[in-house]
SEFI-659053 format. One line per field, with one value per residue (C-alpha): x, y, z; residue in three letters; residue number from 1. Coordinates in nm, 4 decimals. Layout:
<atoms>
c1: X, ...
c2: Y, ...
c3: Z, ...
rest: ala, ...
nr: NUM, ...
</atoms>
This chain:
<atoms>
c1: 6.9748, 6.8403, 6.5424, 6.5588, 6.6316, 6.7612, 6.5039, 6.3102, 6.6623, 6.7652, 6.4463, 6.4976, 6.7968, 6.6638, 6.4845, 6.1460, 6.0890, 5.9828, 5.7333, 5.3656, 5.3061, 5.4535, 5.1931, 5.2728, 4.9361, 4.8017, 5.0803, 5.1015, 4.7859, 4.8646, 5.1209, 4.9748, 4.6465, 4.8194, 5.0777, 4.9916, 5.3257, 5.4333, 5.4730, 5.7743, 5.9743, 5.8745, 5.9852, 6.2957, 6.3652, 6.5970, 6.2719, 6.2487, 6.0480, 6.0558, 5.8233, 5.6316, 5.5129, 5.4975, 5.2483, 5.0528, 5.0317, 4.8816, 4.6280, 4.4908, 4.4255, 4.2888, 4.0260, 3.9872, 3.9496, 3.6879, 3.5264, 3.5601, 3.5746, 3.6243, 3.9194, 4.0900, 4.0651, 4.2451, 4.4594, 4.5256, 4.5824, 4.8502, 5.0136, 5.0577, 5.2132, 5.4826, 5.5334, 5.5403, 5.8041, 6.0229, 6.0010, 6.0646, 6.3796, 6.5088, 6.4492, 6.6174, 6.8913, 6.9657, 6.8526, 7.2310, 7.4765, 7.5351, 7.6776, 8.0562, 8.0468, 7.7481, 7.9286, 8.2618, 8.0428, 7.8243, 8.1330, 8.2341, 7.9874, 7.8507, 7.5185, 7.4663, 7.4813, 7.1751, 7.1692, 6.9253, 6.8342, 6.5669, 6.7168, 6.4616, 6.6356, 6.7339, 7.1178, 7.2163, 6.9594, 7.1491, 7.5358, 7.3725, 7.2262, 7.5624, 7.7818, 7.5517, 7.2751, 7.0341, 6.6783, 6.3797, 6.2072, 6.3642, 6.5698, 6.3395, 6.2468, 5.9050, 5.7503, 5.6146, 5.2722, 5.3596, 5.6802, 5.6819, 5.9295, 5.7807, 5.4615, 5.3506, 5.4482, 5.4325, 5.7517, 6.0464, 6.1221, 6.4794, 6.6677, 6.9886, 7.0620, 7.1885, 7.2104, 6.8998, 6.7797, 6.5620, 6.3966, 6.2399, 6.0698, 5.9773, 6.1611, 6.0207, 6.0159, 5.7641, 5.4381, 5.0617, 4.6956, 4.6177, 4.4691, 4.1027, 3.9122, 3.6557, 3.4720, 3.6792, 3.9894, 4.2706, 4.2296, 4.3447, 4.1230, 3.9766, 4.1737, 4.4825, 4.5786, 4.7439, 5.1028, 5.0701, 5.3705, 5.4044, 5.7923, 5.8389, 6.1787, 6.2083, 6.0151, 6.1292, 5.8286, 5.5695, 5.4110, 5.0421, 5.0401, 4.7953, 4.6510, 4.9436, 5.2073, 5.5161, 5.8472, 6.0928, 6.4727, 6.4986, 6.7434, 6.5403, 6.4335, 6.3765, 6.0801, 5.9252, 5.6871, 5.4158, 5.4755, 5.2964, 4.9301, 4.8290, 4.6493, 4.3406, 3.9869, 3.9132, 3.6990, 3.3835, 3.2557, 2.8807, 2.7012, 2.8782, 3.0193, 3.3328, 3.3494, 3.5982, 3.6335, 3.9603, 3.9244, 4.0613, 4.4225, 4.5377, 4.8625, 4.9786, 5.1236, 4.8769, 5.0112, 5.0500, 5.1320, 4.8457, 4.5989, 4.4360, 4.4512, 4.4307, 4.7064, 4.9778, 5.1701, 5.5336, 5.5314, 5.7054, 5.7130, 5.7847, 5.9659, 5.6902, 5.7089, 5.4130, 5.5026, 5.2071, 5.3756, 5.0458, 4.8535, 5.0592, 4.9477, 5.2264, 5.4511, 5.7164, 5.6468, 5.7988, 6.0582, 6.1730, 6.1305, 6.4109, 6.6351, 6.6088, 6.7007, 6.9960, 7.1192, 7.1152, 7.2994, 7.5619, 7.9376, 7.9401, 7.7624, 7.8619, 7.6283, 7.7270, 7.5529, 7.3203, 7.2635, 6.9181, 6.7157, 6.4791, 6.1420, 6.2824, 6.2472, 6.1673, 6.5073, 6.6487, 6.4235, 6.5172, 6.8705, 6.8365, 6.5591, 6.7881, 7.1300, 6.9377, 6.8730, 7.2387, 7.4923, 7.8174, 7.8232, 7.9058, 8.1945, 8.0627, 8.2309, 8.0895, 8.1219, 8.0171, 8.1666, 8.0251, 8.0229, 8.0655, 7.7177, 7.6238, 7.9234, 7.7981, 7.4658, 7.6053, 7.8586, 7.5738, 7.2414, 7.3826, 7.6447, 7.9171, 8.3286, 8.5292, 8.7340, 8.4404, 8.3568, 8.5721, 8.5203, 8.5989, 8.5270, 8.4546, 8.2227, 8.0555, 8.2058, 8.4372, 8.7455, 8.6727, 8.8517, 8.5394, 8.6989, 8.9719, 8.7412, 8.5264, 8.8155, 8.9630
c2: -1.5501, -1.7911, -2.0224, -2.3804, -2.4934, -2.1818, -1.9577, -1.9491, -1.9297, -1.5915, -1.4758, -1.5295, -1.2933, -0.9822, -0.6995, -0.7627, -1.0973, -0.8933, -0.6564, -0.7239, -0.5873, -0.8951, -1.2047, -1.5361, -1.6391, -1.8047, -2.0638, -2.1401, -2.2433, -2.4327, -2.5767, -2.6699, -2.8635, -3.0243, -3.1713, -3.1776, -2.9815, -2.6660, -2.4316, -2.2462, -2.5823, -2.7085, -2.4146, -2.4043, -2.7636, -2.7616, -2.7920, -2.7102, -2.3944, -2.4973, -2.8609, -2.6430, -2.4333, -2.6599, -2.8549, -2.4917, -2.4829, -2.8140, -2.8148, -2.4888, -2.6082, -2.9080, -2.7059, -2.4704, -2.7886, -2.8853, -2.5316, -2.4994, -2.1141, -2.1354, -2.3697, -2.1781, -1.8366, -1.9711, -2.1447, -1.8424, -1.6635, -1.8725, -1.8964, -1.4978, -1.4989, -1.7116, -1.4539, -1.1604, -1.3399, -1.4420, -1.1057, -0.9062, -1.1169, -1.0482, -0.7009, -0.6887, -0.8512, -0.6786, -0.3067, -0.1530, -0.0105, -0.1204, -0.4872, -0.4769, -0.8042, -0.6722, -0.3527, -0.5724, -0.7824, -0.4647, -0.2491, -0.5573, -0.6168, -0.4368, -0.3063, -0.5871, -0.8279, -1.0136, -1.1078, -1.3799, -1.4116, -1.6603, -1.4761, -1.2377, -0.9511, -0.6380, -0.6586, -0.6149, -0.3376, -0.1551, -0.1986, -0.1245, 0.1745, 0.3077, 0.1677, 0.1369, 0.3638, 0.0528, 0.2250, 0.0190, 0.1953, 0.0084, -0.2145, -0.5383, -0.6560, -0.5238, -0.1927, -0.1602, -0.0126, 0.2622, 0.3264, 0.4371, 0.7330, 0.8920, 0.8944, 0.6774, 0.7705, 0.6657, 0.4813, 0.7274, 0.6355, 0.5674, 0.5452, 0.4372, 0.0481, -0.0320, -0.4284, -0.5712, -0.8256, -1.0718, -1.2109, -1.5183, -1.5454, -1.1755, -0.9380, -0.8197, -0.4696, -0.5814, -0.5675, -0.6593, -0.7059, -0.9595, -1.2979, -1.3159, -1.6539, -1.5882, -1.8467, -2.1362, -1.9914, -1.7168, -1.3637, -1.0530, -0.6894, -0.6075, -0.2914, -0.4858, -0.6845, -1.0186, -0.9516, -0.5784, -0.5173, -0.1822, -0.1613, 0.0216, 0.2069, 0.4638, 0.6925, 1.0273, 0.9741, 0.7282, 0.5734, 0.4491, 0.0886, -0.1660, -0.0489, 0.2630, 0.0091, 0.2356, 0.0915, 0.3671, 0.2935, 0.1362, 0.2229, 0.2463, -0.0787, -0.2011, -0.1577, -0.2509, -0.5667, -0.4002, -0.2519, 0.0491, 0.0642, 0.1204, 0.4364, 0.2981, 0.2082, -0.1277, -0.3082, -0.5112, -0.7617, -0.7509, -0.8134, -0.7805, -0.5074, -0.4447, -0.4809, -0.3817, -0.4741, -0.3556, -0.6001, -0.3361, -0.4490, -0.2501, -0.4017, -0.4084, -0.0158, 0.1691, 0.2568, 0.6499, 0.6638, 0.6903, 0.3965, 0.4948, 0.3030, -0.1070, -0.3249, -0.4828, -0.7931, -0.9047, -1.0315, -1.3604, -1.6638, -1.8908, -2.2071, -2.4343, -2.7202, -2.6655, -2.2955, -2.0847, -1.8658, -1.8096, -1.6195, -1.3684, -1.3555, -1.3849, -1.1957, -1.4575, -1.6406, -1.3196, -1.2993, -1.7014, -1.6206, -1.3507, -1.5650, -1.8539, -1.6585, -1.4699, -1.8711, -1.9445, -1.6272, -1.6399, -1.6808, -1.7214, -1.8401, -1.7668, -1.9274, -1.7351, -1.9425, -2.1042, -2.4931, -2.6049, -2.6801, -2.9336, -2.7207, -2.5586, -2.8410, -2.5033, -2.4001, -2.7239, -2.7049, -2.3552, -2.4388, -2.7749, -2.6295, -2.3295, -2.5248, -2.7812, -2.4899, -2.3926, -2.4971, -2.4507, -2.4516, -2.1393, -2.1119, -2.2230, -2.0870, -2.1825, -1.9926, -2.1875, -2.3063, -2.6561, -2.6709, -3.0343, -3.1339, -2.8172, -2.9504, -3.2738, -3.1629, -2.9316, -3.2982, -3.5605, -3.3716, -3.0677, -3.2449, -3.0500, -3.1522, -3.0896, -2.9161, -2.6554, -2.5784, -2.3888, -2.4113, -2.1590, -2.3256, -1.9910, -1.7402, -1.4773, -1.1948, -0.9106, -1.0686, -1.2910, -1.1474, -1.1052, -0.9236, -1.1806, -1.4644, -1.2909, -1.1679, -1.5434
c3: 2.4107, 2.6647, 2.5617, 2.6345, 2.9750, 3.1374, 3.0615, 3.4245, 3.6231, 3.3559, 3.4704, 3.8275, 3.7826, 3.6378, 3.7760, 3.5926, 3.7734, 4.0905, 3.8998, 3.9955, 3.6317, 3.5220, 3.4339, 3.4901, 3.6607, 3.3672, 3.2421, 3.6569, 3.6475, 3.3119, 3.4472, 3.7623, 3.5880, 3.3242, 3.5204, 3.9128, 3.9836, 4.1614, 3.9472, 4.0443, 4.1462, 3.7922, 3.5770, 3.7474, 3.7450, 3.4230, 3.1393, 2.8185, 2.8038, 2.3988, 2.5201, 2.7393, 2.4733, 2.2478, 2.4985, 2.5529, 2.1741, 2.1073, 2.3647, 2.2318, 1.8688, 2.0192, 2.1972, 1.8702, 1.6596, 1.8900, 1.9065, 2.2578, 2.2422, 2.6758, 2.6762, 2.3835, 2.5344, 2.8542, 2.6770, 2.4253, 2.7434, 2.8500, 2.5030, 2.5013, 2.8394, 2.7455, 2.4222, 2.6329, 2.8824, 2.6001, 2.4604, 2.8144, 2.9047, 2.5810, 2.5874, 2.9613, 2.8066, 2.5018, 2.6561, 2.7054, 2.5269, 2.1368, 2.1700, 2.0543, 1.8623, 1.6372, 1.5714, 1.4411, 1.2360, 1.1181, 0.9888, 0.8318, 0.5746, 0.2867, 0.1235, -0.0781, 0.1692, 0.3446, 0.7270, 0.7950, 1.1621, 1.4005, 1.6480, 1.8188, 1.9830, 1.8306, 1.8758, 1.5001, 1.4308, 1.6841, 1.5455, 1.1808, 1.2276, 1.3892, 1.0830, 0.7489, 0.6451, 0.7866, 0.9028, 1.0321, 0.7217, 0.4447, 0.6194, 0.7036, 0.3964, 0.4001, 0.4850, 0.8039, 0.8334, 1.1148, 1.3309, 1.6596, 1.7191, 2.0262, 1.8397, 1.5715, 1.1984, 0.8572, 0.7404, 0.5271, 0.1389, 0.1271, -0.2084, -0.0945, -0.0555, 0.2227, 0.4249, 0.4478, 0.7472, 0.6877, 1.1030, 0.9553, 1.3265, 1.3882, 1.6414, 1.9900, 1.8383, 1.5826, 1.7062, 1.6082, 1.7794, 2.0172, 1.8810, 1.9318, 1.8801, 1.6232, 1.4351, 1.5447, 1.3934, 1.5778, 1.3835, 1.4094, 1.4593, 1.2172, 1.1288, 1.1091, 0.7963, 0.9166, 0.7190, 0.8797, 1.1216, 1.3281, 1.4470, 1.8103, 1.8107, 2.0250, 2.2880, 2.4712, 2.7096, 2.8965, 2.5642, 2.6114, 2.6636, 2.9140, 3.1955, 3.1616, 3.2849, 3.1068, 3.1830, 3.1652, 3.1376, 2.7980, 2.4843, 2.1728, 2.0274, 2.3823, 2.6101, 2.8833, 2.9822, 2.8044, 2.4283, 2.3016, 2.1997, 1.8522, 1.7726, 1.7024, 1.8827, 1.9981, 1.7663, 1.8439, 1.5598, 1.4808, 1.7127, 1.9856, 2.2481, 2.4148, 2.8082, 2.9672, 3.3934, 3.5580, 3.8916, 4.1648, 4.2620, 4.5902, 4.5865, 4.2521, 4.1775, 3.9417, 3.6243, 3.5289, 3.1266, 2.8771, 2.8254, 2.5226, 2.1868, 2.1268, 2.3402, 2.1443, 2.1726, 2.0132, 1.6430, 1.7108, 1.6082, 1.9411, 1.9593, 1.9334, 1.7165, 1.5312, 1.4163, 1.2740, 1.0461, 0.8217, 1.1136, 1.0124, 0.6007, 0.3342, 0.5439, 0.6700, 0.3461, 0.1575, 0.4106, 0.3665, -0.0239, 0.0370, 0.2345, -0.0015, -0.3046, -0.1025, -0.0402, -0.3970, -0.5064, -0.2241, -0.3239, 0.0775, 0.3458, 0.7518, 1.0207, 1.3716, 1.6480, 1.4783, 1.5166, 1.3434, 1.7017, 1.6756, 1.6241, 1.2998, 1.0597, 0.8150, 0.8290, 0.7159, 0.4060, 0.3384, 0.2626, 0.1028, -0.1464, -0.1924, -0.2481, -0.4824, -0.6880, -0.7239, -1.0341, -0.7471, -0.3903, -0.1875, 0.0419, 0.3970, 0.7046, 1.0740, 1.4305, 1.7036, 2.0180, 1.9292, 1.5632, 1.4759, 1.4389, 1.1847, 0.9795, 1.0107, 0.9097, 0.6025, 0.4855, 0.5308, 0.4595, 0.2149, 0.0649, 0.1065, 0.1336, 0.4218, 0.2324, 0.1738, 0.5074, 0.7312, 1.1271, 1.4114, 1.7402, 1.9515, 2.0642, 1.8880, 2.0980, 2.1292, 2.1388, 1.8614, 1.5109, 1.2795, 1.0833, 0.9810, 0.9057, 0.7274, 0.4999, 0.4953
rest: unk, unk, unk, unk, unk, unk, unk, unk, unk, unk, unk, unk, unk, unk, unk, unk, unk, unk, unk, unk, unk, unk, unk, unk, unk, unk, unk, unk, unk, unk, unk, unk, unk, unk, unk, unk, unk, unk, unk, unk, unk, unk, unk, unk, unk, unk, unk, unk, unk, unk, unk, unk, unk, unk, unk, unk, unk, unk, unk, unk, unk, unk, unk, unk, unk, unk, unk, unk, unk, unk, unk, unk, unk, unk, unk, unk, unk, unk, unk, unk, unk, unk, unk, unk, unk, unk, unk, unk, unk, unk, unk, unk, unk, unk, unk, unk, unk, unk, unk, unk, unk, unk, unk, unk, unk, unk, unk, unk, unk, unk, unk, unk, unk, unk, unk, unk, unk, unk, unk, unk, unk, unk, unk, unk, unk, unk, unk, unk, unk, unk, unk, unk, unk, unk, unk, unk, unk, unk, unk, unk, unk, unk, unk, unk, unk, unk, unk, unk, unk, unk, unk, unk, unk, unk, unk, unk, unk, unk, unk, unk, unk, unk, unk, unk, unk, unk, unk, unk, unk, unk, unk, unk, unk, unk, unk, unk, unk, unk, unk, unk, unk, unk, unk, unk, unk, unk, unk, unk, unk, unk, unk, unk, unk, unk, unk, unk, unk, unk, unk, unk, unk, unk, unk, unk, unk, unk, unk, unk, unk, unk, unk, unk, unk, unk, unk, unk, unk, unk, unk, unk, unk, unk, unk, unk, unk, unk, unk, unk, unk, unk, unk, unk, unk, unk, unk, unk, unk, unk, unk, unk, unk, unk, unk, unk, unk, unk, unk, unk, unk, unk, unk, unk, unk, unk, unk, unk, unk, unk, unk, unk, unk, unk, unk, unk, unk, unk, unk, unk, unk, unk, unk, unk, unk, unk, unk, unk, unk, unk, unk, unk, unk, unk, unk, unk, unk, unk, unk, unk, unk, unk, unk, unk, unk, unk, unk, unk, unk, unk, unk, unk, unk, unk, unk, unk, unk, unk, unk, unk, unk, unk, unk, unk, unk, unk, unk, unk, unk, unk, unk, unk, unk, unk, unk, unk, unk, unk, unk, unk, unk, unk, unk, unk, unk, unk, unk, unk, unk, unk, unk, unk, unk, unk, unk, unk, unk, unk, unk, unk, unk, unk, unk, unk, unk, unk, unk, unk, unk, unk, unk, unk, unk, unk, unk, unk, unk, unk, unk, unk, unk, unk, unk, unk, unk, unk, unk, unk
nr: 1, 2, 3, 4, 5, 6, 7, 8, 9, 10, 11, 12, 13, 14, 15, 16, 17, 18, 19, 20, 21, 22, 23, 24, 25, 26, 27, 28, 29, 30, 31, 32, 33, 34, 35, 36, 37, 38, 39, 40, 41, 42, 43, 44, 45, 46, 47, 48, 49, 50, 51, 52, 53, 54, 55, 56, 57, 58, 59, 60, 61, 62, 63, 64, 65, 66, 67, 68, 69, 70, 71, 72, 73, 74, 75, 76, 77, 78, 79, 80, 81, 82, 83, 84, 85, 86, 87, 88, 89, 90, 91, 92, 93, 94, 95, 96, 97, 98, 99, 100, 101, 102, 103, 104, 105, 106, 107, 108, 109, 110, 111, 112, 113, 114, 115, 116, 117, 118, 119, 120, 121, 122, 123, 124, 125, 126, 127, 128, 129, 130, 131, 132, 133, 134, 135, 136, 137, 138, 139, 140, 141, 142, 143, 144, 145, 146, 147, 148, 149, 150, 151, 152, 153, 154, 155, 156, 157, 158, 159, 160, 161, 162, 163, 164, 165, 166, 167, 168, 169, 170, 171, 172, 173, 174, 175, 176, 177, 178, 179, 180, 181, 182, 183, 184, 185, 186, 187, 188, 189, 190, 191, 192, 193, 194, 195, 196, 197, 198, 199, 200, 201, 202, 203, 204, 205, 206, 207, 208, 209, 210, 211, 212, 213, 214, 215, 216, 217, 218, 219, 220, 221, 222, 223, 224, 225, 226, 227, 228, 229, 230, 231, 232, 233, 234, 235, 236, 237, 238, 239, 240, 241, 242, 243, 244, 245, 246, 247, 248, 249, 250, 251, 252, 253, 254, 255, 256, 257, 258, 259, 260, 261, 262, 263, 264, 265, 266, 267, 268, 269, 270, 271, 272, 273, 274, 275, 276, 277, 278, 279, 280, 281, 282, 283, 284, 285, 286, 287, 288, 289, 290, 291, 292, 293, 294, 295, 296, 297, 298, 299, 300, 301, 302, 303, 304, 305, 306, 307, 308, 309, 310, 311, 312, 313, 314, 315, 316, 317, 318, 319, 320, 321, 322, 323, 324, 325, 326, 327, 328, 329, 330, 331, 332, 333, 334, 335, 336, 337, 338, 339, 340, 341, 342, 343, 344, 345, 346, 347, 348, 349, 350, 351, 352, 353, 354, 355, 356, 357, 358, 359, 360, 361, 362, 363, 364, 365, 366, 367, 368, 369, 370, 371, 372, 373, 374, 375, 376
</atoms>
């Protein structure tokens, strides 16, 4: 999935980038005040869309730590368009038939295995659910407070065991409240518990969602720009009312799906370098609890794509805590098209032997044979 330094020119390329309904007004303006630059020359000029959030991220504790409730909001508002881009070109992206490569790896594991993901996209909830017993209901690692299945619903009790998948950075089909700056500190509504996560899977018709901006033309586990509303009323702390001003907008098309219930925004944890994972209560601490215990159990250990970027110092901890912990190492097997600097990091920082780590220099794709290095 694109991130780093491609992001604006994968954007560029994809049908959403000419949607009105698509907000980018707020990190221009960022972008044009913090650094004097054009903002469409500067995003496409080969940055680091990781530094640039990192940069919106800063500035807005800054202004929190300095209770400047004005500054924060804008810059809150910037910071959630930048989460609701990531989470739209991933959901352009992944929105499509089943992904081949995720089905061979899916029909090649078993129930008690644990997939561990930072990945964001919903590629390997799709190849489960066609190969395992995998539901969104049971299959996270936590139970969702409501799923959406043309309608929202309580989750089903499942007594089977099936794979489970820990997203130790959330999912763009996990969704929760906006932030709102109360206090000096970023909470959530009142009638949603921080660690609460509400999953969106699928939708037969126009779900209600902001301003009734329905995007139709998405496989379940994808949406549009905007995600569905919760089915809930706005809430307004003491004290206070809620105001709502639609500016009129002739030339942006007028949305025609519901409009009721409280706007949503994607559960994720972006690639900032100062990651906020307790916003969220003890949920991605029971999540990283999981994934550390499945490390210390595991007779085996296969990292597909993953190379410890430089804003998840976390992950590095994770498995150096976990293998500390062990009395033998686990077998250690590596895809990557450039895998010599996660070896490197697993023989010099994890302490492992050449002779314990196995490397396939390729892609993660069709026509690579999952099935044989998995059974190697």
């Amino acid at each position: 999935m694109p991130i780093a330094c491609d992001f604006f020119d994968t954007f560029d390329k994809l049908e959403i980038s000419s949607s009105l309904w698509v907000l980018q007004g707020q990190i221009n303006l960022y972008a044009m005040e913090k650094y004097g630059v054009d903002p469409y020359t500067y995003f496409r000029s080969g940055i680091d869309i990781e530094d640039f959030h990192s940069s919106i991220e800063a500035d807005l504790q800054d202004a929190i730590a300095k209770d400047n409730k004005s500054e924060s909001t804008i810059l809150q508002m910037s910071y959630n368009e930048l989460v609701y881009l990531f989470a739209s070109v991933i959901n352009e992206i992944q929105n499509g038939p089943t992904s081949k490569s995720h089905l061979k790896l899916a029909e090649n594991i078993g129930v008690d295995d644990v997939i561990a993901t930072f990945n964001w996209d919903t590629l390997i909830e799709k190849a489960l659910e066609e190969t395992k017993s995998w539901t969104t209901d049971c299959g996270y690692g936590f139970d969702p407070k409501s799923i959406y299945r043309n309608g929202w619903s309580d989750p089903q009790s499942n007594d089977s065991k099936s794979t489970q998948l820990y997203k130790l950075h959330g999912s763009t089909n996990w969704l929760t409240v906006h932030p709102s700056l109360l206090g000096g500190l970023t909470t959530l509504n009142k009638f949603v518990a921080p660690n609460d996560v509400y999953v969106y899977e699928s939708t037969e018709e126009p779900f209600p969602c902001h301003r009734g901006r329905f995007m139709d033309g998405y496989e379940r586990l994808s949406y549009g720009y905007y995600p569905v509303n919760l089915d809930m009323v706005a809430y307004a702390p003491d004290g206070q009312a809620i105001v709502s001003v639609n500016q009129p907008k002739p030339h942006v098309q007028k949305g025609t799906a519901p409009g009721h219930g409280v706007a949503t925004i994607p559960l994720i944890i972006p690639p900032v370098k100062e990651k906020k994972y307790d916003q969220y209560g003890n949920l991605f601490d029971s999540l990283w609890e999981k994934t550390a215990k499945a490390i210390e159990v595991a007779d085996e250990i296969i990292l597909i794509g993953y190379s410890f970027p430089k804003t998840d110092i976390k992950s590095t901890k994770l498995f150096l805590d976990a293998f500390m912990k062990r009395s033998s190492k686990p077998k250690i097997k590596i895809l990557d098209p450039n895998p010599e600097r996660i070896a490197d990091k697993f023989k010099y920082e994890f302490g492992f032997l050449d002779s314990e780590i196995s490397v396939y220099k390729d892609y993660f794709s069709e026509s690579f044979d999952i099935e044989a290095m998995l059974k190697n």
